[in-house]
C-alpha positions as CSV (number, residue, x, y, z in Angstrom):
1,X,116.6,46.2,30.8
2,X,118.3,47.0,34.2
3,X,115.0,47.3,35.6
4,X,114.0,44.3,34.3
5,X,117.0,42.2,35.9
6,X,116.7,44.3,39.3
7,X,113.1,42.6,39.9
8,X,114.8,38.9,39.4
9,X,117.4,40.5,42.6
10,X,114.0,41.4,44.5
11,X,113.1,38.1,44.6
12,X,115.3,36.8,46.8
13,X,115.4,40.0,49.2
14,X,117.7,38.2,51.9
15,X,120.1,36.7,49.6
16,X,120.4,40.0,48.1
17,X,120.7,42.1,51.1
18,X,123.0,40.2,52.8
19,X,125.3,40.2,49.4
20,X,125.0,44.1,49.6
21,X,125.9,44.3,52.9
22,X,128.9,42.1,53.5
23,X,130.2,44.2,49.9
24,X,129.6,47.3,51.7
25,X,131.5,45.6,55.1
26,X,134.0,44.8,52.5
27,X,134.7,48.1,50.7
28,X,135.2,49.3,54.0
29,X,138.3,47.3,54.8
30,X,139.6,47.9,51.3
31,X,139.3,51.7,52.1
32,X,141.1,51.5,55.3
33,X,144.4,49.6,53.1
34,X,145.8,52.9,52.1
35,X,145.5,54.4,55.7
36,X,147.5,51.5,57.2
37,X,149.8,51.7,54.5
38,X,150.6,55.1,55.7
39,X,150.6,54.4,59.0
40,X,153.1,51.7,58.4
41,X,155.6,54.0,56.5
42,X,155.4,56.6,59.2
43,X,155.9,54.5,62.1
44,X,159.2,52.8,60.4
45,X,160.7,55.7,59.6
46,X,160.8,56.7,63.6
47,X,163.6,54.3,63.8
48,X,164.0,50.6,65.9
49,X,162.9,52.6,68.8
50,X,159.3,52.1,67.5
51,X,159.6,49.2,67.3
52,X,156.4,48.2,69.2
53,X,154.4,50.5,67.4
54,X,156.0,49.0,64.2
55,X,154.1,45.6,64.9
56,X,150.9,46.8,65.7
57,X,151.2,49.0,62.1
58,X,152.3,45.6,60.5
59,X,149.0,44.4,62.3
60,X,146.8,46.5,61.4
61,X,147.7,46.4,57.5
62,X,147.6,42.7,57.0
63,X,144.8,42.9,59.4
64,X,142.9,44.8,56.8
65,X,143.1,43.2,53.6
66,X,142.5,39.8,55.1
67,X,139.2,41.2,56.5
68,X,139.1,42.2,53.0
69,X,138.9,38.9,51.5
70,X,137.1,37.0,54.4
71,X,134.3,39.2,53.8
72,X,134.4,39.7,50.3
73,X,134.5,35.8,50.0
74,X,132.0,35.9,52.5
75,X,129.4,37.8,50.3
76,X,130.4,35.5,47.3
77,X,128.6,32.8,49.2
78,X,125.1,34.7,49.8
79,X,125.9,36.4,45.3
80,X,126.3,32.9,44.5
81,X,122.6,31.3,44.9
82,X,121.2,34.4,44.2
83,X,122.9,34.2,40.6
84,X,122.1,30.8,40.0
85,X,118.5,30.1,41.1
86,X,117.5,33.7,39.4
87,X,119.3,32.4,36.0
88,X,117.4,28.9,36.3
89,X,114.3,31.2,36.5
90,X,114.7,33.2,33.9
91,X,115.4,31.0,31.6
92,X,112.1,28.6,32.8
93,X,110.5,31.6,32.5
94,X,111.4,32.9,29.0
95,X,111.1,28.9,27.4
96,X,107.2,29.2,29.2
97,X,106.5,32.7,27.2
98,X,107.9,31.3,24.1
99,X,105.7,28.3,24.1
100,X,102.6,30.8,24.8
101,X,102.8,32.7,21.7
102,X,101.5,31.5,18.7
103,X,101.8,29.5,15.9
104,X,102.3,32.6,13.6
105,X,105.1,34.1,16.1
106,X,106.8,30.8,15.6
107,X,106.4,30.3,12.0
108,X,108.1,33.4,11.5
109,X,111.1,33.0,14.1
110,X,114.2,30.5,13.6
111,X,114.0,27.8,16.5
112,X,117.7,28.3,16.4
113,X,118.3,31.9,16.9
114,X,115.5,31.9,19.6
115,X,117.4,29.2,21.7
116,X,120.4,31.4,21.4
117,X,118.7,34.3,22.3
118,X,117.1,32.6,25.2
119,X,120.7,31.2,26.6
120,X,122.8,34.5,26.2
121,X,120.2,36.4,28.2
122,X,120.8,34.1,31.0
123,X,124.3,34.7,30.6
124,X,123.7,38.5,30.3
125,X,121.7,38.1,33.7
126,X,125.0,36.9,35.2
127,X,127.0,39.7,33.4
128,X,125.0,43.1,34.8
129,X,124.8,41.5,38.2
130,X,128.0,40.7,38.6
131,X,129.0,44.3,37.2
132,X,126.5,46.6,39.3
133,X,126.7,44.4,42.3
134,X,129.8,43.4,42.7
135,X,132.0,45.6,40.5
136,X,130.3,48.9,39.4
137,X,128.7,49.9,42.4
138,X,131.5,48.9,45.2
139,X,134.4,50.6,42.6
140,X,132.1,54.0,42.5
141,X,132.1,53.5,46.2
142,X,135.8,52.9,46.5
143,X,136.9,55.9,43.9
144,X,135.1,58.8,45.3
145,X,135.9,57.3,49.1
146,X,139.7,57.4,48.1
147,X,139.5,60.6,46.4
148,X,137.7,62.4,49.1
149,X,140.6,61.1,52.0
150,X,143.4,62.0,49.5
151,X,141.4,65.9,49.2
152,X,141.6,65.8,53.2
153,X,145.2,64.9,52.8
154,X,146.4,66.6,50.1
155,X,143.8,69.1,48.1
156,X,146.0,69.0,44.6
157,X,145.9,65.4,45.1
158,X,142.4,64.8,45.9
159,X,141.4,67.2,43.0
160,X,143.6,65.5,40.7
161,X,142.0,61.8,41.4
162,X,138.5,63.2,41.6
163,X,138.6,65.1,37.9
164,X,140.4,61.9,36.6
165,X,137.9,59.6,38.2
166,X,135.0,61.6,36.9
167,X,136.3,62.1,33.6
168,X,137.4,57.8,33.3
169,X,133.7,57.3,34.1
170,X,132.0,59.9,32.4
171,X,134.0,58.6,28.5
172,X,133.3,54.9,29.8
173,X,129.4,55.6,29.8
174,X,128.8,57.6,26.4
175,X,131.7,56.3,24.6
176,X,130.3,52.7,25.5
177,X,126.8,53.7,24.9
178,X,127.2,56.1,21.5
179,X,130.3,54.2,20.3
180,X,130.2,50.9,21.0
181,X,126.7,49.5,21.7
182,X,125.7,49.8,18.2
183,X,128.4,47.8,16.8
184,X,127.9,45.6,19.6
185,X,123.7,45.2,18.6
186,X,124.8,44.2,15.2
187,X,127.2,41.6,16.1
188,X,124.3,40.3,18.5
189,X,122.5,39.8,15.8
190,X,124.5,38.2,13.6
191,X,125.7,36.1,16.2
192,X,121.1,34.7,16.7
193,X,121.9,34.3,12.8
194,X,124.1,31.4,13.4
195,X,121.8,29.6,15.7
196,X,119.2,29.9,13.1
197,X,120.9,29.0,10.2
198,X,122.7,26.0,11.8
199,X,119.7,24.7,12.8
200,X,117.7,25.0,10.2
201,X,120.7,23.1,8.3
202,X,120.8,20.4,11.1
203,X,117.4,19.8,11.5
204,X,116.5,19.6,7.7
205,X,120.0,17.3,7.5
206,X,118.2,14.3,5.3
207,X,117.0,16.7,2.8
208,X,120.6,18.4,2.5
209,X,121.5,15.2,1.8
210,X,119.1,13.6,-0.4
211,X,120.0,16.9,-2.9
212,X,123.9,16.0,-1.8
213,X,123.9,19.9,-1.1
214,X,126.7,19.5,1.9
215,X,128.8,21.8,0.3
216,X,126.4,24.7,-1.1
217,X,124.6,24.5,2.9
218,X,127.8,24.6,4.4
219,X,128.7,27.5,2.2
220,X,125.7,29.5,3.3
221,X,126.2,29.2,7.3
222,X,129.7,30.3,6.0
223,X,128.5,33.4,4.3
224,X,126.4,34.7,7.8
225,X,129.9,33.2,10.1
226,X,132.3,35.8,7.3
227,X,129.3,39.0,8.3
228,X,129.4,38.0,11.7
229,X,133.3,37.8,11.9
230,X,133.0,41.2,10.2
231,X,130.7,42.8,12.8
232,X,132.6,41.4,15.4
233,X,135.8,42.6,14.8
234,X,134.3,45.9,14.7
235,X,133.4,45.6,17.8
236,X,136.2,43.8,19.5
237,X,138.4,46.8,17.6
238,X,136.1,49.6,19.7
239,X,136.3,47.7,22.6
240,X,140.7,47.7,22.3
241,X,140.3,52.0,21.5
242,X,138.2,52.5,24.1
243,X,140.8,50.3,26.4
244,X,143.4,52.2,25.2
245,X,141.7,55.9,26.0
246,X,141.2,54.3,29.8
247,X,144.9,53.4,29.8
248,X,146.0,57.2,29.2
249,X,143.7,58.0,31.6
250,X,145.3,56.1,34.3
251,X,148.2,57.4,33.2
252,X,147.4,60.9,33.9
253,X,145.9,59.4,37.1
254,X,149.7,58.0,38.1
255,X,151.5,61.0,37.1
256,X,149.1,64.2,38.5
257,X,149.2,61.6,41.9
258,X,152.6,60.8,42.3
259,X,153.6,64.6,41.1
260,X,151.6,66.0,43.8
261,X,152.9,64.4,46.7
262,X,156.2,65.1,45.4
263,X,156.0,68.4,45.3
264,X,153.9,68.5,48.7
265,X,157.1,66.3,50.0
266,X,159.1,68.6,48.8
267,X,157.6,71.9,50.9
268,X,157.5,69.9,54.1
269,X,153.6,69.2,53.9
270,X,153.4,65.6,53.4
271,X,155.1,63.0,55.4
272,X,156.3,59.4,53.6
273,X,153.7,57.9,55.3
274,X,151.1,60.6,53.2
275,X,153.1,59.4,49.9
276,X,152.5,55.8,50.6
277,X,148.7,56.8,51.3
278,X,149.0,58.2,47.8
279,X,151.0,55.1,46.4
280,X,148.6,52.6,47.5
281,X,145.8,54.5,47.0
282,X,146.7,54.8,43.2
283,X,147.4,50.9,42.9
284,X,143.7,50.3,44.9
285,X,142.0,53.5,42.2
286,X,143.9,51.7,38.9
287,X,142.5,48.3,39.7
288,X,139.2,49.2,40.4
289,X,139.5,51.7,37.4
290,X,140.1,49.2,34.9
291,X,137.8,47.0,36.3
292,X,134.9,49.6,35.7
293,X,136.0,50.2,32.5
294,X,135.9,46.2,31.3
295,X,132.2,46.3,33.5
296,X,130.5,48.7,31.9
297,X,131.7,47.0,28.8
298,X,130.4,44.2,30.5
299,X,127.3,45.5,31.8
300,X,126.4,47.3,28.5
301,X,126.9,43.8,26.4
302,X,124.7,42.1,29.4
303,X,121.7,44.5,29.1
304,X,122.7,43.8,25.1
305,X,122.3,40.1,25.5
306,X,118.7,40.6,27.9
307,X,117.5,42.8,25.6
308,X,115.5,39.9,24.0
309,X,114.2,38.1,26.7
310,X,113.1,41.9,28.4
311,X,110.9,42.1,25.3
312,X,109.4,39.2,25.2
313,X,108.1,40.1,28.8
314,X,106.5,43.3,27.9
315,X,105.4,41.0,24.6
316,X,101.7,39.9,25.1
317,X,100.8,36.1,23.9
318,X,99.0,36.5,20.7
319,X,96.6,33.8,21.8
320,X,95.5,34.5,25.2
321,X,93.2,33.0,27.9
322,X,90.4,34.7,28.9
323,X,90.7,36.1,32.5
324,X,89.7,33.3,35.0
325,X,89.1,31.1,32.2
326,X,87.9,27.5,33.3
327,X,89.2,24.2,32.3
328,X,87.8,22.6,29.1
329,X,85.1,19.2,30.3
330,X,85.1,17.0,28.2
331,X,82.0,15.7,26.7
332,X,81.2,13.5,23.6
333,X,82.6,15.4,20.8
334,X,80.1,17.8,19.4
335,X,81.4,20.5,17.3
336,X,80.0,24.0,16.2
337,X,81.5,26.6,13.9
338,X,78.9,29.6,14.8
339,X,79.0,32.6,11.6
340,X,83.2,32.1,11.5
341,X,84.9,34.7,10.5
342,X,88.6,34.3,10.1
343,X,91.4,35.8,8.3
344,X,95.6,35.2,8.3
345,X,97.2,37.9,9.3
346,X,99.2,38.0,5.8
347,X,95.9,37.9,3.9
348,X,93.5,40.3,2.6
349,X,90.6,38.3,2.3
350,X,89.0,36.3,5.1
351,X,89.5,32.4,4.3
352,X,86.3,31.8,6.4
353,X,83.8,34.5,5.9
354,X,80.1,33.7,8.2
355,X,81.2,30.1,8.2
356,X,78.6,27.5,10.0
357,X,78.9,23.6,10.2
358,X,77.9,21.1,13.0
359,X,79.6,17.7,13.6
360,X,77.7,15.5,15.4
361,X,79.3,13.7,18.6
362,X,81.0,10.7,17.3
363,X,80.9,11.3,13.7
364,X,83.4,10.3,11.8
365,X,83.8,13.6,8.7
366,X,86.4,14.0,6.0
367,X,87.7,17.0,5.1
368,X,88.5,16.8,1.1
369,X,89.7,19.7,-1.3
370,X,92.3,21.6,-3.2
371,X,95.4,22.6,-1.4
372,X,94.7,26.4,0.6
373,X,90.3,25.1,0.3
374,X,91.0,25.8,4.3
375,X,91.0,22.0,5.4
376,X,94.2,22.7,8.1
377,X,92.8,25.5,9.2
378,X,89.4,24.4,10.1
379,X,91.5,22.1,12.3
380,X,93.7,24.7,13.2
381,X,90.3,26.6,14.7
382,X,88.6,24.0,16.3
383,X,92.7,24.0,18.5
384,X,92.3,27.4,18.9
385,X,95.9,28.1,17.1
386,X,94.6,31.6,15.7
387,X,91.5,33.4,16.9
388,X,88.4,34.7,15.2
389,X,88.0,37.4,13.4
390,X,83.9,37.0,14.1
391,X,81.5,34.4,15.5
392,X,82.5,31.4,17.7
393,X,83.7,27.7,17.6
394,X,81.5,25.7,20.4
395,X,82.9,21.9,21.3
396,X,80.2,20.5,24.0
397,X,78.7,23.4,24.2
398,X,81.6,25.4,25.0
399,X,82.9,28.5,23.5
400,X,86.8,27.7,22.9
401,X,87.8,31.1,23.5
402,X,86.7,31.3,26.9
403,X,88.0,27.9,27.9
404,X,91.9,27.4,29.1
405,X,94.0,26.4,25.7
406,X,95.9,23.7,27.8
407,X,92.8,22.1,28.6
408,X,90.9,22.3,24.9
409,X,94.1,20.9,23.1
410,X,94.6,18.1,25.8
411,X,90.9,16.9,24.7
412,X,92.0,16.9,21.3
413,X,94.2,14.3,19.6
414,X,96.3,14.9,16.5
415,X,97.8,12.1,14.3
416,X,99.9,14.5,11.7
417,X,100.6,13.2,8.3
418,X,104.4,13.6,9.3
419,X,104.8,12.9,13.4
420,X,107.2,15.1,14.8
421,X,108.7,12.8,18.0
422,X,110.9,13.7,20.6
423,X,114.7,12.7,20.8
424,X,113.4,10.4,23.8
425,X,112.6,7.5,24.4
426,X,109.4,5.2,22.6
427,X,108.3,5.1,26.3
428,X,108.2,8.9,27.0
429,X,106.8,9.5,23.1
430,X,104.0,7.0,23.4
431,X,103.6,8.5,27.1
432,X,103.5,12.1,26.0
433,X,100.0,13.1,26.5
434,X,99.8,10.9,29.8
435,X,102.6,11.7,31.5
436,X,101.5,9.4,34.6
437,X,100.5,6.5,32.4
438,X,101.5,3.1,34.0
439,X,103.7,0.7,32.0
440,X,100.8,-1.3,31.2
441,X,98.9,1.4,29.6
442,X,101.6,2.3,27.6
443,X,101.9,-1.0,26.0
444,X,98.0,-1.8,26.0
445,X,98.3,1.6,23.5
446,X,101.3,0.6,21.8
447,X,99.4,-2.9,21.0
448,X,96.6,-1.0,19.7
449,X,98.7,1.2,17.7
450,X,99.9,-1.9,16.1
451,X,103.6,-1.1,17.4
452,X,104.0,-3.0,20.0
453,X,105.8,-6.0,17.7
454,X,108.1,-3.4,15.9
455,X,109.5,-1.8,19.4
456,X,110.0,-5.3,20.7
457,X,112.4,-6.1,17.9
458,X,114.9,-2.4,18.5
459,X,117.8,-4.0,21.0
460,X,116.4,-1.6,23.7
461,X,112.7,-1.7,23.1
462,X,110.3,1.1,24.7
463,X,113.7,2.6,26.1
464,X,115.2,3.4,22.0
465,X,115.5,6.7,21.8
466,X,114.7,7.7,18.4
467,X,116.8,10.5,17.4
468,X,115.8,14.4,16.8
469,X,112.3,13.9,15.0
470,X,112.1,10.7,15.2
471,X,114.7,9.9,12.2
472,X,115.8,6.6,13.9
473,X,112.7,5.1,12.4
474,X,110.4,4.9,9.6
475,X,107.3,6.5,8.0
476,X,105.1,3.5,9.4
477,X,106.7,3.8,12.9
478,X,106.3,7.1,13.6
479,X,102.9,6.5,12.4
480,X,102.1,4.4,14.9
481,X,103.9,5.7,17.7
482,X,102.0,8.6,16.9
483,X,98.4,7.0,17.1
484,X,99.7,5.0,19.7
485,X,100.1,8.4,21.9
486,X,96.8,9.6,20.7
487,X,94.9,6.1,21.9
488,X,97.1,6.7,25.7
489,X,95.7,10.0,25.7
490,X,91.9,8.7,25.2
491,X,90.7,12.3,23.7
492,X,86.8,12.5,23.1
493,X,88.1,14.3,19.2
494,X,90.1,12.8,16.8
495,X,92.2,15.0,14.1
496,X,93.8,12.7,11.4
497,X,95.8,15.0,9.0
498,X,96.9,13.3,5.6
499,X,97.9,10.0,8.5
500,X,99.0,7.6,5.5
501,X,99.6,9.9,2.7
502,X,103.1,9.2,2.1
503,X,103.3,5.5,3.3
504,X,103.7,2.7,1.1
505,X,100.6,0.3,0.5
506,X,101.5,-2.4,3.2
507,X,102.4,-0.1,5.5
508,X,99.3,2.1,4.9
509,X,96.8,-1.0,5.8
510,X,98.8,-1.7,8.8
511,X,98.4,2.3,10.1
512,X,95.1,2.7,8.8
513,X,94.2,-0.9,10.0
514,X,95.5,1.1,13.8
515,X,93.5,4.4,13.1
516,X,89.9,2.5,12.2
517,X,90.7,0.8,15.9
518,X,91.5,4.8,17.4
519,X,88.6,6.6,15.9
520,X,85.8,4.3,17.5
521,X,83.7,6.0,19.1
522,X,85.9,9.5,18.7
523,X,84.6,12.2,16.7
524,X,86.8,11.9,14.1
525,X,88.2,14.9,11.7
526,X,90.2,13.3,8.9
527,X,92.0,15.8,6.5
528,X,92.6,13.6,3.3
529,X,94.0,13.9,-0.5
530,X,93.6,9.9,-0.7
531,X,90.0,9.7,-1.6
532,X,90.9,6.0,-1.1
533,X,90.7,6.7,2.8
534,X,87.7,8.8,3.2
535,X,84.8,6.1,1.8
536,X,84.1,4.8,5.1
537,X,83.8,8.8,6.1
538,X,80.0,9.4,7.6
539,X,80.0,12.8,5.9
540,X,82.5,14.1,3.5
541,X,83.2,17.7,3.3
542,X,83.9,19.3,0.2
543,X,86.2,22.7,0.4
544,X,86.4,25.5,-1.7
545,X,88.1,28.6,-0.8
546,X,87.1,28.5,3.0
547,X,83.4,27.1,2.0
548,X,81.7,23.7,1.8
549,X,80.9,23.2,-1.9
550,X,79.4,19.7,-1.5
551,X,78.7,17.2,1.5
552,X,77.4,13.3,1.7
553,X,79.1,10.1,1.6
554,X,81.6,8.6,-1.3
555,X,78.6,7.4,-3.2
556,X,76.5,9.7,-3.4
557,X,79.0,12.7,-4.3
558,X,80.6,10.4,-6.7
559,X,77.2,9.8,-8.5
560,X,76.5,13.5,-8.2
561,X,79.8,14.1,-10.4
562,X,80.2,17.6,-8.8
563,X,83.7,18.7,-7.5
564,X,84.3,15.5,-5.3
565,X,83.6,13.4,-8.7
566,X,86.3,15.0,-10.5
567,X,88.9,14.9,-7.3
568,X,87.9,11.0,-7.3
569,X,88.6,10.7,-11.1
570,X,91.9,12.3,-10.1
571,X,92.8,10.6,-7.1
572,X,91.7,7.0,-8.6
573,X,93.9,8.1,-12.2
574,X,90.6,7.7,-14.2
């Protein structure tokens, strides 16, 4: 994971240099503090005759730390961009690999718990830079620097600080590591749970409502809140016995320090001016000791909290575009499925075993058939959502594997029987596909969509935003919001999926009265249980465990009183 956060520093070479250096430039003056403390003492105890050289001590020692923290404030200012701009990136970068993987990875990961997982790495970004860069590595510096003058000094001294210093660092890594991280990994965990479960709650809110199941939801995001309080108390407990093993550390630090000089005082071999070296020295070790021991902490929960995102990366997109892939041209519609072989990964038999159909440009086919006949899926192909398992899908005579998916999908328009919309405005739903549509396009479509007169009547018209999903408005509206965004986007293919299934009658002549106006001259796909809405169909499409058992129009596979006969009977309550 370090690696994979040290290439986000190499982007920005000169910010990161110039941080380094003015630390470095910094450390420096923060090493010199204990040497003009020591020259202080030793020049004031000379007497008043000294005087002179008094001042220039007194100098010299302020002189020091405020270098100190001009230049360390300094380098705060070249750390700070660095930070930000590489935290806005990796984050734009992680949402963009999440939207390239696949329907399946999504299926099977909690919206919720991926958010989370995508803001605490950009937090753990800002922890393990701020801990190597501006703690760790300046506080190594600093420790074995002051350790090495106090061995020039005074040897027992300098031995004593060096053992203690190696020892503080050595427990902080493997205790951290062996003893904490894994406490640590569960909590993260636990902690991605939330996200998912209160989203999933949230976003399914109407349904926990409709079952007036407030209290039994509420109860189960407070059963994963008790496991995660559990984990984390584990880990907040390791991190306090770990804290206190650094305190006795520092403790022995203070004593085998301060015990040395003495004695040294003592024999004539160190002057005051060596034990306020020693003093100060001690205070500048202690601080920069505990702060290594809360930044490894630190850095170890930051390479915790990346972990995620540093997987994704090495994570290829389970749908991928061919190298050098060209864009999708749009043509008239025509559609090939070429000996299709396809299988879910969850299944053992292929749905679609040596499948073949052709859909002419600008025909209008429904898609009829038991629920799992492989009606969604054949739409699912022709969006390249999931690849073959064998053969090839062909749209104007090109192969939709080796085409860009951006392209294909953005030629292919999708009215779904349940419109998910955007908590935006009507204007930038309608305008989705066309993000650069003019004003007047968007309410030409809107017209045509039939919505134009129900938008009008919300206080704020195209500018009502319409709440997560689009809950702020009905069945019917989202409807026609939604084929109003598929009529802005002018696609040459058509996909209606179940579009009026669960509206009422008056409301399903007004959205079907929109969709007769949308699928002129479209290829049309329309995925139907309705029978009702599939007799003006130029081919019907009977499916039967990934096959097509019958084809024609209404009346002839209603006289033939084959499988479509009895799913008529059914759908018409004969």
């Amino acid at each position: 994971m370090l690696g994979f956060i040290a290439r986000f520093w190499l982007r920005r070479k000169g910010l990161f240099v110039a941080g380094v250096s003015l630390t470095l430039a910094a450390i420096g003056f923060d090493l010199a503090l204990p040497w003009a403390s020591g020259q202080l003492i030793d020049t004031v105890t000379k007497g008043p005759s000294a005087i002179d050289a008094a001042w220039v001590a007194w100098a010299a020692f302020v002189g020091v730390y405020l270098g100190f923290s001009l230049i360390r404030n300094l380098a705060m200012r070249f750390w700070i961009p660095l930070a930000a701009r590489n935290m806005e990136e990796m984050t734009n970068e992680g949402y963009a690999r999440v939207q390239a993987f696949s329907s399946d990875w999504h299926a099977d990961s909690f919206a919720g718990a991926t958010v989370r997982k995508l803001t605490r790495a950009m937090w753990g970004y800002d922890s393990v830079t701020d801990a190597v860069t501006i703690w760790l590595a300046p506080s190594l510096i600093v420790l074995v620097g002051l350790s090495v003058m106090l061995l020039l000094r005074q040897p027992l001294a300098g031995a004593v600080a060096l053992v203690v210093v190696a020892a503080y660092i050595a427990v902080n890594l493997v205790v951290t590591t062996a003893y904490v991280r894994p406490a640590n990994l569960k909590s993260n965990a636990l902690d991605s749970r939330i996200g998912g479960s209160l989203a999933d709650a949230v976003t399914s809110n109407p349904t926990v409502k409709s079952f007036g199941a407030e209290a039994r939801e509420s109860a189960r995001v407070a059963e994963v809140t008790a496991a995660w309080r559990e984990a984390v108390m584990v880990t907040w407990h390791k991190f306090t016995n770990v804290w206190l093993g650094q305190n006795l550390l520092l403790v022995l630090l203070q004593g085998g320090l301060t015990a040395a000089m003495i004695q040294a005082w003592a024999k004539g071999t160190a002057t005051p001016g060596d034990v306020a070296f020693a003093i100060t020295a001690f205070m500048l070790m202690s601080g920069y000791l505990r702060n290594m021991g809360e930044n490894i902490r630190m850095l170890q929960k930051g390479l915790d909290d990346t972990e995620d995102l540093a997987a994704w990366e090495g994570l290829a997109p389970q749908i991928a575009d061919a190298p050098n892939a060209p864009a999708f041209k749009r043509g008239l519609g025509a559609i090939a499925f070429e000996d299709v072989t396809f299988r879910y990964k969850s299944a053992g038999a292929p749905l679609y075993d040596h499948f073949s159909l052709k859909i002419a440009p600008g025909e209008r086919v429904a898609l009829v058939g038991p629920t799992g006949s492989g009606k969604s899926t054949f739409v699912k192909l022709v969006q390249r959502l999931h690849d073959l398992q064998g053969g090839r899908i062909v749209i104007d005579g090109q192969d939709v594997a080796h085409v860009t998916q951006g392209s294909l999908r953005r030629a292919i328009a999708v009215v779904p029987q349940d419109p998910a919309l955007f908590h935006r405005t009507l204007r930038d739903n309608i305008a989705y596909g066309r993000p650069d549509a003019t004003e007047d396009e968007i309410v030409s479509a809107a017209k045509k969509a039939r919505a134009h007169e129900f938008i009008l009547r919300l206080p704020q018209g195209y500018e009502t935003l319409v709440g997560e999903r689009g809950v702020k408005l009905s069945g019917g509206e989202r409807q026609r919001v939604a084929i109003a965004r598929a009529f802005l986007t002018d696609a040459p293919i058509l996909v209606l999926d179940e579009a009026t299934s669960s509206l009422d009658v008056e409301t399903e002549g007004q959205v079907q009265e929109a969709a007769e106006a949308l699928m002129h001259g479209r290829t049309t796909i329309v995925i139907a249980h309705r029978l009702s809405t599939v007799r003006g169909a130029d081919r019907i499409l009977v499916f039967q465990n990934g096959r097509v058992v019958e084809e024609g129009r209404h009346g002839e596979l209603k006289a033939a009183g084959g499988v479509y006969a009895r799913l008529n009977a059914v759908s018409e309550g004969v």
